[in-house]
TORDRENGU-532767 format. One line per field, with one value per residue: residue number from 1; residue in three letters; x, y, z of N, C-alpha, C in turn. Coordinates in steps of 0.2 Angstrom, whole numbers, plus 5000, padded with zeros to 4 digits. Example, Ala and Ser with C-alpha at 12.3 -4.5 7.8 and 13.67 -1.06 7.14 Angstrom:
2
resi: [1,2] $
resn: [ala,ser] $
nu: [5066,5064] $
nv: [4972,4989] $
nw: [5039,5035] $
cau: [5062,5068] $
cav: [4978,4995] $
caw: [5039,5036] $
cu: [5066,5064] $
cv: [4984,5000] $
cw: [5039,5039] $
END
This chain:
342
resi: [1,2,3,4,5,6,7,8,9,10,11,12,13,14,15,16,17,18,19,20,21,22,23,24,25,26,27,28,29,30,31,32,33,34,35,36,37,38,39,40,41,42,43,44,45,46,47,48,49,50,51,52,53,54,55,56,57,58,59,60,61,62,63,64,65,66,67,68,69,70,71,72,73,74,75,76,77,78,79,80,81,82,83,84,85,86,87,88,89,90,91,92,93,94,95,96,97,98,99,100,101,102,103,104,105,106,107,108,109,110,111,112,113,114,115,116,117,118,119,120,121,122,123,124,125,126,127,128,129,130,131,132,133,134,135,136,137,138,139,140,141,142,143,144,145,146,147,148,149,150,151,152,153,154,155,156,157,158,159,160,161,162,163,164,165,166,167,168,169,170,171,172,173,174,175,176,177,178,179,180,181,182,183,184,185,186,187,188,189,190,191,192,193,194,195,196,197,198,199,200,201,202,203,204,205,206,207,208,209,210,211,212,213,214,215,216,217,218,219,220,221,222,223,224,225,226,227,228,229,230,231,232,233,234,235,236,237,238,239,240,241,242,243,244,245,246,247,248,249,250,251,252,253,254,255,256,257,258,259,260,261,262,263,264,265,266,267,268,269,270,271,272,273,274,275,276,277,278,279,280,281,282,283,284,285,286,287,288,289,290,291,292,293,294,295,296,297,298,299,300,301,302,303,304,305,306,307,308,309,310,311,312,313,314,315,316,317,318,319,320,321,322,323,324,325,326,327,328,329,330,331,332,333,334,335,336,337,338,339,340,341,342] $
resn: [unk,unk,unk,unk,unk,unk,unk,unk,unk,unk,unk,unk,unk,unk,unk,unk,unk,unk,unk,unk,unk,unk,unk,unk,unk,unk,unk,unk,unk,unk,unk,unk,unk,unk,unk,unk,unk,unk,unk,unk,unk,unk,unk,unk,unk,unk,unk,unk,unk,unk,unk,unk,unk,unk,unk,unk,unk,unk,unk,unk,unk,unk,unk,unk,unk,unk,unk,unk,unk,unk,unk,unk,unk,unk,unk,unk,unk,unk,unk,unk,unk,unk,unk,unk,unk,unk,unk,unk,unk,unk,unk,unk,unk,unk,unk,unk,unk,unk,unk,unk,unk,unk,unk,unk,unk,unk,unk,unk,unk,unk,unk,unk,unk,unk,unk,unk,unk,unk,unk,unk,unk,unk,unk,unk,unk,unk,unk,unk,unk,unk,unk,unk,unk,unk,unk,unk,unk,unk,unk,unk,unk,unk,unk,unk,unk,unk,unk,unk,unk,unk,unk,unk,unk,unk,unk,unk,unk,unk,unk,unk,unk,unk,unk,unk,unk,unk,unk,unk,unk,unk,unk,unk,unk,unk,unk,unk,unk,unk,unk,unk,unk,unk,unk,unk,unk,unk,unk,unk,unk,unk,unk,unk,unk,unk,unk,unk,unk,unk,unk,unk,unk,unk,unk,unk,unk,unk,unk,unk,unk,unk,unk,unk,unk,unk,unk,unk,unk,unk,unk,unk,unk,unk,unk,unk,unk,unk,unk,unk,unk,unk,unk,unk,unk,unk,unk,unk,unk,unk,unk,unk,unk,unk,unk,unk,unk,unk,unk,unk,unk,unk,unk,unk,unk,unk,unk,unk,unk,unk,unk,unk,unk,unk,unk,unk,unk,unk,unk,unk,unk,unk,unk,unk,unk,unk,unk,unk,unk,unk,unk,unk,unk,unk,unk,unk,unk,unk,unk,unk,unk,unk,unk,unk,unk,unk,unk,unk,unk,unk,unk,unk,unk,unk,unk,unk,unk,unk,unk,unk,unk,unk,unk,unk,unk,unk,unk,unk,unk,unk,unk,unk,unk,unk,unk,unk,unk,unk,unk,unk,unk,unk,unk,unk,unk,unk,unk,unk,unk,unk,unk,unk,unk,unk] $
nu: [4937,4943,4932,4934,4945,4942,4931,4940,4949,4942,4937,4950,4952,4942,4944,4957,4953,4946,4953,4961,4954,4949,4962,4966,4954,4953,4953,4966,4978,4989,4984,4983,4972,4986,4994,4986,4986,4998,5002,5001,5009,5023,5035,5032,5033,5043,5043,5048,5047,5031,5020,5007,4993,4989,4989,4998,5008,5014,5019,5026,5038,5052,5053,5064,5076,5074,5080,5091,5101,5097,5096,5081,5068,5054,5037,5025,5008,4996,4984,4975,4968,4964,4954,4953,4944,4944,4958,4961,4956,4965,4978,4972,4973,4985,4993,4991,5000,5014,5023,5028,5038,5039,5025,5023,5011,5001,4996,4987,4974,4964,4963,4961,4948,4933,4920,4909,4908,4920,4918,4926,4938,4935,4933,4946,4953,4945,4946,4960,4960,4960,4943,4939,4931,4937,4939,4923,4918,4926,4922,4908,4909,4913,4906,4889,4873,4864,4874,4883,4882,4891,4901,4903,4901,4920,4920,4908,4909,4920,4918,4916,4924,4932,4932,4942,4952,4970,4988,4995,4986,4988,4999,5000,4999,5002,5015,5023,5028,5042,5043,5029,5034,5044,5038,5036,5024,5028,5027,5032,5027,5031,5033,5036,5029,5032,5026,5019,5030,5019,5018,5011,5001,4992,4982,4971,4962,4950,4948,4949,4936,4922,4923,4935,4945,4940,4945,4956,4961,4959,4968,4979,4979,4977,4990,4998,4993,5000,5013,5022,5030,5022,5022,5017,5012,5017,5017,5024,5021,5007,5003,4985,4979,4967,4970,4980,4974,4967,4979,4985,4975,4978,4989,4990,4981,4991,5001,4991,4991,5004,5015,5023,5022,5026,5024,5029,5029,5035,5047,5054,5064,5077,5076,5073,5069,5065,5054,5053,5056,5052,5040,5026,5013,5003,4999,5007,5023,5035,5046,5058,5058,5053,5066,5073,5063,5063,5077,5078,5068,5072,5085,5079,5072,5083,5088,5079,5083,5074,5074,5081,5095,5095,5102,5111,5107,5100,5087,5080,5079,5072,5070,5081,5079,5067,5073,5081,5071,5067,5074,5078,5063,5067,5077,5071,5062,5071,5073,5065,5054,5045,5028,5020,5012,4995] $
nv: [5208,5211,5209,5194,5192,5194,5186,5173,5176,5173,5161,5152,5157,5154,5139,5136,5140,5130,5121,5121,5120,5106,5102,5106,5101,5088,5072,5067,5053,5041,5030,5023,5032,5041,5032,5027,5039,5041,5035,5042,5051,5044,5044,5037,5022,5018,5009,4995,4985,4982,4983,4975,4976,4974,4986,4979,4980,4993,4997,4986,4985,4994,5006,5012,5007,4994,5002,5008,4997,4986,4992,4993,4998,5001,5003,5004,5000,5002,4997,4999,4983,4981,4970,4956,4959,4974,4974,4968,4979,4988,4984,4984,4997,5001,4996,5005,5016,5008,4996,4987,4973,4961,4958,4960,4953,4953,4943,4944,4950,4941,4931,4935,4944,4939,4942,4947,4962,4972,4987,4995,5002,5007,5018,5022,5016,5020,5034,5039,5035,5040,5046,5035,5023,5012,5015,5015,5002,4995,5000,4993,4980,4983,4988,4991,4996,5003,5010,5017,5029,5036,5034,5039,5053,5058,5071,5075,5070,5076,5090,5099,5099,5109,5111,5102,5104,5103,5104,5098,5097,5108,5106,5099,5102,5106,5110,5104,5094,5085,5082,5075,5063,5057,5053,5035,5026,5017,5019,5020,5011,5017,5012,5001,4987,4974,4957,4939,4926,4911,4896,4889,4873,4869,4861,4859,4869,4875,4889,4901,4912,4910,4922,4929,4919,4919,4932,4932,4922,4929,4940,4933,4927,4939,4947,4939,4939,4952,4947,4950,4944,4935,4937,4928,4932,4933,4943,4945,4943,4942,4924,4917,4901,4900,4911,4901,4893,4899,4902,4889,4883,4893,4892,4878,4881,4892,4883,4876,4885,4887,4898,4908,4905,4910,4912,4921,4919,4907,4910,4918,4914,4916,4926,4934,4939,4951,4948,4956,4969,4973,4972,4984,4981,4965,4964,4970,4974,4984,5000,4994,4982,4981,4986,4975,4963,4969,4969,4954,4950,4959,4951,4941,4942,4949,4939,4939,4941,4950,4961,4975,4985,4998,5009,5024,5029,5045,5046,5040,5048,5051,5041,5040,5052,5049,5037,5046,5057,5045,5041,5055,5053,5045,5052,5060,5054,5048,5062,5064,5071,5065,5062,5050,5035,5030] $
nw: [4861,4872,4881,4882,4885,4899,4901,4899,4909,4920,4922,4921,4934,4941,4939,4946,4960,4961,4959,4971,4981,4981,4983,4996,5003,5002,5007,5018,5022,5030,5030,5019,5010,5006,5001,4991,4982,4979,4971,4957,4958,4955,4943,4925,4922,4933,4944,4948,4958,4965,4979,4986,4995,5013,5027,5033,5023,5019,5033,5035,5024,5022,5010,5006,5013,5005,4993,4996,4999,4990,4978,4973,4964,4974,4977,4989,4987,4993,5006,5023,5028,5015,5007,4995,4983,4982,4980,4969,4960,4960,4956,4941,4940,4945,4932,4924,4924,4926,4926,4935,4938,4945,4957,4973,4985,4999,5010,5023,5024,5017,5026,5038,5037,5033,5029,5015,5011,5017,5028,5036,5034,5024,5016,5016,5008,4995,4993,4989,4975,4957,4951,4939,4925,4931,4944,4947,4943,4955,4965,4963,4967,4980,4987,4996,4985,4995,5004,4994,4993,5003,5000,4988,4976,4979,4984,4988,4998,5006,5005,5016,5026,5033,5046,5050,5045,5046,5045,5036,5025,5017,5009,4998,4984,4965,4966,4973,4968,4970,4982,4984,4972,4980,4991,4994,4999,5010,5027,5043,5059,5076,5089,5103,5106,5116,5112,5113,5107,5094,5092,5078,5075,5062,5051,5044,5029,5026,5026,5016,5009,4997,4989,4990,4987,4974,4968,4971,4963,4951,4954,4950,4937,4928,4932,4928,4913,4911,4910,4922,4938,4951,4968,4982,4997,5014,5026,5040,5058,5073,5072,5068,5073,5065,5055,5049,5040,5031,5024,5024,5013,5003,5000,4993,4981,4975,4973,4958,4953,4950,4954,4968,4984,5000,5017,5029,5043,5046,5046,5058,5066,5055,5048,5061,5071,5086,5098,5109,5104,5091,5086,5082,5087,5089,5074,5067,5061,5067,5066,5066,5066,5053,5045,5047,5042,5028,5023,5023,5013,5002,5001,4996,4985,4976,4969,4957,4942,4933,4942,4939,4945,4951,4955,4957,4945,4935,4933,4945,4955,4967,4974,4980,4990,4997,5004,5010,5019,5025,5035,5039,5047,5056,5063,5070,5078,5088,5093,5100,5091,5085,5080,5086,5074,5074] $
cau: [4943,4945,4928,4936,4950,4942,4931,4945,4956,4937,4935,4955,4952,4938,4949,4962,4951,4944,4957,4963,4951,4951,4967,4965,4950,4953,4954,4972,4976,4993,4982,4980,4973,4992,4997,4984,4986,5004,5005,5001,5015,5029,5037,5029,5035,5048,5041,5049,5040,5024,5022,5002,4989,4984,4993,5006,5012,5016,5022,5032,5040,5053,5057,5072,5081,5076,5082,5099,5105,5099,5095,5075,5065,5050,5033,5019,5003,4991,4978,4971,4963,4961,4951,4957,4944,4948,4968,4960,4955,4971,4980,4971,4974,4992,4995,4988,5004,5019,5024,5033,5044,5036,5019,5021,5004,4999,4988,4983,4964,4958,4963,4956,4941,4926,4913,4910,4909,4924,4919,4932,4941,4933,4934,4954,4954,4942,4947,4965,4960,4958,4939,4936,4928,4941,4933,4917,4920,4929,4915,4902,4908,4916,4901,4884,4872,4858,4878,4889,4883,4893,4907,4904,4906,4923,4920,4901,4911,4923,4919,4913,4929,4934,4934,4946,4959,4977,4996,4995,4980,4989,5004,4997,4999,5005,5021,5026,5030,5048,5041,5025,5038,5049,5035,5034,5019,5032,5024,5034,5025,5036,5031,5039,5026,5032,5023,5021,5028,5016,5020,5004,5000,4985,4982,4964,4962,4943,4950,4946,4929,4924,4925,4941,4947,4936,4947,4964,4963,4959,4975,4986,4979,4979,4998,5001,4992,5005,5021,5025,5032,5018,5024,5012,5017,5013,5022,5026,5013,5006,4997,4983,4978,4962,4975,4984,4969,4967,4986,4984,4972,4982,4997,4988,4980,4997,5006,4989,4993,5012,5016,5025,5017,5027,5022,5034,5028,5038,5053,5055,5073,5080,5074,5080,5063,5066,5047,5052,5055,5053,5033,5020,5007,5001,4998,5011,5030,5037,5050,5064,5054,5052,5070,5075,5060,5064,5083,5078,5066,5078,5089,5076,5070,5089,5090,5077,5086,5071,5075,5087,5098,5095,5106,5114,5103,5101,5079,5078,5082,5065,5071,5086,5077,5063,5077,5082,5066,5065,5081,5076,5058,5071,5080,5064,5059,5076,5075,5059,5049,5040,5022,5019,5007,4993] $
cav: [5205,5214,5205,5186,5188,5195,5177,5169,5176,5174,5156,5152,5159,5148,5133,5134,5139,5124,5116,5123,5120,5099,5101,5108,5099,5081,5067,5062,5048,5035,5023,5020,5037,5043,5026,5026,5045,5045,5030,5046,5058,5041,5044,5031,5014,5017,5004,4989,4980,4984,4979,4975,4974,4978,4990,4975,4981,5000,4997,4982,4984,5000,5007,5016,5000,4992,5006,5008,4990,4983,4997,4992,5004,4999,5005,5000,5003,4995,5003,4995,4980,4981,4965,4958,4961,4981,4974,4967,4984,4993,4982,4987,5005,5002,4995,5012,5019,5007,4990,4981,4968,4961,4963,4956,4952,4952,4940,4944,4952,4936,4925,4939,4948,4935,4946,4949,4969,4976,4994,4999,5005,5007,5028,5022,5013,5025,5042,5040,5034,5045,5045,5030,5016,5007,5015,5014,4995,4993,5003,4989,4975,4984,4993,4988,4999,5008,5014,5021,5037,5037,5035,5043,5055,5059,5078,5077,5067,5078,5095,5102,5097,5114,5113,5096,5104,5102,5109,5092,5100,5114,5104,5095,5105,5101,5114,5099,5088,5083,5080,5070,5058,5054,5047,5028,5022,5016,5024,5013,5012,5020,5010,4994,4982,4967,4952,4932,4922,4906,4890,4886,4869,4868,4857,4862,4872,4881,4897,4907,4912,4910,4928,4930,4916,4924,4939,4928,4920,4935,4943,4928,4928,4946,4946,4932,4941,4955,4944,4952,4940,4938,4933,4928,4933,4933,4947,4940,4947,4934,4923,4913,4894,4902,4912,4899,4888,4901,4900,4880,4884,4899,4887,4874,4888,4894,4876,4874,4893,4891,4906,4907,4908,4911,4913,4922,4919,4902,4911,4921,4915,4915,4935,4938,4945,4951,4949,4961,4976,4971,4973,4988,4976,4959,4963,4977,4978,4993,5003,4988,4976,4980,4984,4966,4960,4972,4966,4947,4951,4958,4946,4933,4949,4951,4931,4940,4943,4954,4965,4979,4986,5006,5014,5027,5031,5049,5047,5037,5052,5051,5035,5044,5054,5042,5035,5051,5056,5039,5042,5059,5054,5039,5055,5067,5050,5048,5066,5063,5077,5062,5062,5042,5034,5023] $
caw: [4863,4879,4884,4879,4889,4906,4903,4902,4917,4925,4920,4924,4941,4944,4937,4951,4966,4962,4963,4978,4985,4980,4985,5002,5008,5001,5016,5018,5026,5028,5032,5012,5003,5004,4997,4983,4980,4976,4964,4952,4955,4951,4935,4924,4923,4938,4949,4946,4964,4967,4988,4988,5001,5019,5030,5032,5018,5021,5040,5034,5019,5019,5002,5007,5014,4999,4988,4998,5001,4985,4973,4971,4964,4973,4981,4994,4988,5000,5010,5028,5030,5008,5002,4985,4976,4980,4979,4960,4955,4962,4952,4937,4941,4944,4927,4918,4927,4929,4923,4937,4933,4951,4960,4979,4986,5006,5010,5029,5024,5016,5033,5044,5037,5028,5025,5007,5010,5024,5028,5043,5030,5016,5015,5015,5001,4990,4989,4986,4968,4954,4945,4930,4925,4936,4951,4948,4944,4961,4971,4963,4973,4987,4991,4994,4984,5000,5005,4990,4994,5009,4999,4981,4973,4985,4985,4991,5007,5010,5003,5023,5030,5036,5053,5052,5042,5047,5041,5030,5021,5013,5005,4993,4981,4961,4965,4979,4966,4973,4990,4980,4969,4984,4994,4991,5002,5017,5034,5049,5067,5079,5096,5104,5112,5117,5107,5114,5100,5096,5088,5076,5070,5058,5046,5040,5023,5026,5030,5011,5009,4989,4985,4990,4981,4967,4968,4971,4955,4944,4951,4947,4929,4928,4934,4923,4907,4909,4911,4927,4942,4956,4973,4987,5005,5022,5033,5048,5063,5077,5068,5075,5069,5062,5049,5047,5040,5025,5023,5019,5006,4998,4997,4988,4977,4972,4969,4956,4949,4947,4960,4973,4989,5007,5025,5033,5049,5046,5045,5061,5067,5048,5050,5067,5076,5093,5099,5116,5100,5084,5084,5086,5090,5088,5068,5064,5062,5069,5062,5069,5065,5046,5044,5049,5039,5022,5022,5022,5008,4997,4998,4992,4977,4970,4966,4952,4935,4929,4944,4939,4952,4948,4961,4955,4939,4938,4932,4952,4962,4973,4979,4986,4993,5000,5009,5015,5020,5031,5039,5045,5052,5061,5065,5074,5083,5093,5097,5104,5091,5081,5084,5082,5069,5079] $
cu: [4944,4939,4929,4941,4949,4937,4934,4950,4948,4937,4945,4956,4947,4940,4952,4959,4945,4947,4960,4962,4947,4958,4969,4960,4948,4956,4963,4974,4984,4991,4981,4978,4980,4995,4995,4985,4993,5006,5005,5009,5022,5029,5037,5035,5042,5047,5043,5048,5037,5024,5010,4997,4986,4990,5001,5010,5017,5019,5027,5037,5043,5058,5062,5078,5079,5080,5090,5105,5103,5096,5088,5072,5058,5044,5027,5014,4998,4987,4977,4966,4958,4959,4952,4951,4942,4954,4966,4961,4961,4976,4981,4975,4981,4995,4993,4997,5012,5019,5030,5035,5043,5031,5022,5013,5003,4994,4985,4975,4962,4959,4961,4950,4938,4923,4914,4910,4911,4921,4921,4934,4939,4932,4942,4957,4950,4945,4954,4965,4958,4953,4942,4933,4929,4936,4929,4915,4922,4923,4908,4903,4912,4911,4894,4880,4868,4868,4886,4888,4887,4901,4910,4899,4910,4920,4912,4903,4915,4926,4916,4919,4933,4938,4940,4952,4966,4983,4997,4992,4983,4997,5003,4997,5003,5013,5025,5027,5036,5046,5036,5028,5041,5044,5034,5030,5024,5030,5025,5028,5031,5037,5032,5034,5027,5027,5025,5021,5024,5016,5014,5005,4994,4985,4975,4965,4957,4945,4947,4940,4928,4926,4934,4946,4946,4942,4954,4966,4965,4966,4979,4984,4980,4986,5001,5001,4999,5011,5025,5024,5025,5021,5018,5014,5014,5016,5019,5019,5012,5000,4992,4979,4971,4966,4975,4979,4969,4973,4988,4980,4976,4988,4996,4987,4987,5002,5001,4993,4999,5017,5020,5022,5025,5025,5027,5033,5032,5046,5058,5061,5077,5080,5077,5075,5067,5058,5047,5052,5054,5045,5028,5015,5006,5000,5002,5018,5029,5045,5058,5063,5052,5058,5072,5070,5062,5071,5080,5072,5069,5082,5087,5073,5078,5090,5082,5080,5084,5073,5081,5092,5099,5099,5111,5112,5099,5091,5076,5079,5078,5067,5074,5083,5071,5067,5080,5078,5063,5070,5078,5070,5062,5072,5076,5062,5066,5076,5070,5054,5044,5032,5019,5015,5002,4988] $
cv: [5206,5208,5198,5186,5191,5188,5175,5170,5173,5162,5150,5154,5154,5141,5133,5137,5132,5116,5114,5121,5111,5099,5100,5103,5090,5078,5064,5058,5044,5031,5018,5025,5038,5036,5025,5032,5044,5040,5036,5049,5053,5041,5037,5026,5013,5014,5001,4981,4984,4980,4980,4973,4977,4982,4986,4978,4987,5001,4994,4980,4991,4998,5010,5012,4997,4995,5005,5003,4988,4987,4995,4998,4999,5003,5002,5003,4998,5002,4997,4993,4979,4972,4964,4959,4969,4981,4973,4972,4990,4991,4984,4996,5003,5001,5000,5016,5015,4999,4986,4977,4960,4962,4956,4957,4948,4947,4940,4946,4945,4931,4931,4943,4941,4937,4949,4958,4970,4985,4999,5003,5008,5014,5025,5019,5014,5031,5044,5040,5038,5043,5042,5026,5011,5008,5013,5004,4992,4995,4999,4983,4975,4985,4991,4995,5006,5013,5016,5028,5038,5036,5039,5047,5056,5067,5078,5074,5072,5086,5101,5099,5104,5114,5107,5098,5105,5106,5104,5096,5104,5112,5100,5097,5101,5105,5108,5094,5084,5077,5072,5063,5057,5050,5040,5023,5021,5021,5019,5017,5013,5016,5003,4990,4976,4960,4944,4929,4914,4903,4888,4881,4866,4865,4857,4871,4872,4887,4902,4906,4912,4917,4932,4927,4918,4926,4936,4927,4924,4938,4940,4928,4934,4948,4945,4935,4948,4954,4948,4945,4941,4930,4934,4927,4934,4937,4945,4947,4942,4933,4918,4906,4896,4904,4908,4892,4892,4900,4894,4880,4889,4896,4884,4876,4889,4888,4875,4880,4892,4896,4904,4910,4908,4915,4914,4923,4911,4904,4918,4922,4916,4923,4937,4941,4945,4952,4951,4967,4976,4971,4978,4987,4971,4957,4966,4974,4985,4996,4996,4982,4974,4983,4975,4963,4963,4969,4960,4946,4955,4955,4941,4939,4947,4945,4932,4943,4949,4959,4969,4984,4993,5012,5019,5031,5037,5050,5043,5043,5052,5046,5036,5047,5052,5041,5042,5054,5051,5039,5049,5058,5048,5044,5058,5059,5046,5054,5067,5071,5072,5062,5055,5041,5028,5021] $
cw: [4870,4884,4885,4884,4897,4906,4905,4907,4922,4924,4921,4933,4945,4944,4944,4957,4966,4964,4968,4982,4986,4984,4993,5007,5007,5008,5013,5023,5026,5031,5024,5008,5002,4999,4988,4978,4973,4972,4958,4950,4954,4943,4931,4922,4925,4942,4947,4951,4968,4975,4987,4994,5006,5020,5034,5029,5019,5026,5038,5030,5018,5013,5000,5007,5006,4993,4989,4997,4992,4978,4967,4971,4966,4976,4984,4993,4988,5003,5016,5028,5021,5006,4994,4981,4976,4979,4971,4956,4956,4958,4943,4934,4939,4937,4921,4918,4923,4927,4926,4936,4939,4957,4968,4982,4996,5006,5017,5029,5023,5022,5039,5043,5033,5027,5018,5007,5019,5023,5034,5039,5024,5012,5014,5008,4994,4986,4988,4977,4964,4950,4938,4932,4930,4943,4951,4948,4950,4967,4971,4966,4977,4990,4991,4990,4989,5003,5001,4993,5000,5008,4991,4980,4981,4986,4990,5000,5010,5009,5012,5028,5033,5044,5056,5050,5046,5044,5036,5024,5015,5011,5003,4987,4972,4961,4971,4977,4968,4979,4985,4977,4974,4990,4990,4994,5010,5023,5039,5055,5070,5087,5096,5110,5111,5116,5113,5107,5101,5092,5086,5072,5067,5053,5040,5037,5021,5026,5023,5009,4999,4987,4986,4986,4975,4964,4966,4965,4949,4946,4949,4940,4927,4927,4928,4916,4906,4910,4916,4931,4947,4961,4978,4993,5011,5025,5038,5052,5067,5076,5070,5071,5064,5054,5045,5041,5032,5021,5018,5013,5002,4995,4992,4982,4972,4969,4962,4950,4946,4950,4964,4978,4997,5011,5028,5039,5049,5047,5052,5062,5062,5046,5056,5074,5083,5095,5106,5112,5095,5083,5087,5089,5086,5081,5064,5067,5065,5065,5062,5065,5057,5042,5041,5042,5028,5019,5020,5015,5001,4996,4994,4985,4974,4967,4959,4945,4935,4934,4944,4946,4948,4952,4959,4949,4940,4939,4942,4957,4968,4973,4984,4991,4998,5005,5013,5020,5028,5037,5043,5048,5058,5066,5073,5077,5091,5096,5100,5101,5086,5085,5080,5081,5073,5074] $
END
């Protein structure tokens, strides 16, 4: 008996420095692991909109303001520069989870990257996901096969990361649940560079390559199959006729679907931009900038019945706190101790 339970404390010990040691040395990221990570630790089917996409999404869409002003429980889980048929298999994932009541959907990748396989990002939009089929299904037409190993398994990428580890590193843990739930994907840019606004008029509808369409369709049926709303969106950014060339296709697209589609780069002054502070760069909101734009999208959100207005309900308190959270990095960037996000 004495021999069975020094096993077990040996074999219990080895459990948790393994996990420790996962915990520790996984790649984190708010370019998109943090975003895909923390779909986990929300309390199931407390997302009522889903914010999908590129790094539009997470910059320009805060969850606090949502929360505060119109009592959306929502979150942004997007990764940089994510191609829909990795937004397809996010989708999926999400649904293991959480049962929106409203998926939003970016559409800036498919009018700016063409290539059937992106891999700028493509560490960003892997290793926040937790091993399944799903994965392995997303990794076979993300990734071409001579370089999976450069992305799977995660642990053989990023078990020599020592000498990279940071103070992030070592709070990550499962006793950091509070902190973990009250993240909701939202990581604003902190920097004001003044933007040339440019009146684009395009009339050619080339711009989406097939596999993105591929990819498009499957989530509008996808959506569709589980009676959730799916809106298709363009956060604003300076867009360039090439864009807007996919744009004209993805309209038509969504009049065949049923969907709604908007370009809110048509709706600049009905939003309010100021384009000397209101934009981090040429393709990002900034912290001002997505304000202004999160307001003007909640107000076109609450004209949704399905959407409840949760504000005050004791099982949201990570919203609260989310919004508290955004307020105090607002805070640490007027006293000039933010270390801004580039």
């Amino acid at each position: 008996m004495k021999k069975n339970f020094i096993r077990a404390g040996f074999a219990v010990l080895f459990l948790v420095t393994i996990y420790l040691c996962i915990s520790i040395l996984s790649i984190k990221s708010r370019h998109g692991v943090n975003q895909s990570a923390g779909i986990y630790w929300q309390p199931k089917d407390s997302v009522d909109v889903a914010a999908m996409g590129t790094s539009h999404v997470h910059c320009g869409i805060n969850t606090g303001l949502l929360w505060e002003k119109y009592g959306i429980a929502s979150y942004d889980y997007s990764c940089a520069e994510q191609p829909l048929w990795t937004t397809y298999y996010y989708l999926k994932e999400l649904y293991k989870y959480q049962t929106p009541k409203v998926v939003l959907l970016d559409l800036y990748a498919p009018a700016r990257f063409k290539d059937d396989y992106q891999y700028d990002f493509m560490a960003e939009n892997v290793y926040g996901m937790k091993f399944s089929l799903n994965k392995l299904q997303m990794l076979s037409v993300s990734v071409e096969p001579q370089k999976l190993s450069q992305y799977f398994p995660d642990f053989a990428i990023y078990h020599s990361r020592y000498d990279d580890l940071e103070e992030e590193d070592f709070n990550s843990f499962f006793w950091d649940i509070q902190e973990k739930e009250a993240f909701k994907g939202y990581t604003p840019y902190w920097n004001k560079r003044p933007q040339e606004r440019i009146n684009i008029s395009e009339d050619r509808n080339d711009g989406l390559t097939p596999k993105s369409e591929e990819y498009l369709r499957k989530i509008i049926s996808y959506v569709k199959e589980k009676d959730s709303e799916l809106v298709l969106i363009v956060i604003p950014y300076i867009m360039t006729a090439e864009d807007k060339r996919t744009y004209n296709r993805i309209a038509e697209i969504a009049a065949e679907e049923g969907v709604t589609f908007i370009n809110y780069n048509e709706y600049y002054d009905s939003i309010g931009f100021d384009f000397e502070t209101d934009f981090n760069d040429e393709s990002h909101l900034n912290y001002w900038g997505s304000c202004k734009f999160t307001d003007y999208l909640g107000d076109f959100l609450s004209y949704y019945d399905q959407i409840p207005d949760r504000g005050g309900q004791e099982e949201y308190e990570s919203w609260d706190e989310n919004a508290r959270m955004i307020r105090e990095e607002l805070k640490h960037y007027e006293e000039g101790k933010l270390e801004r996000l580039e």
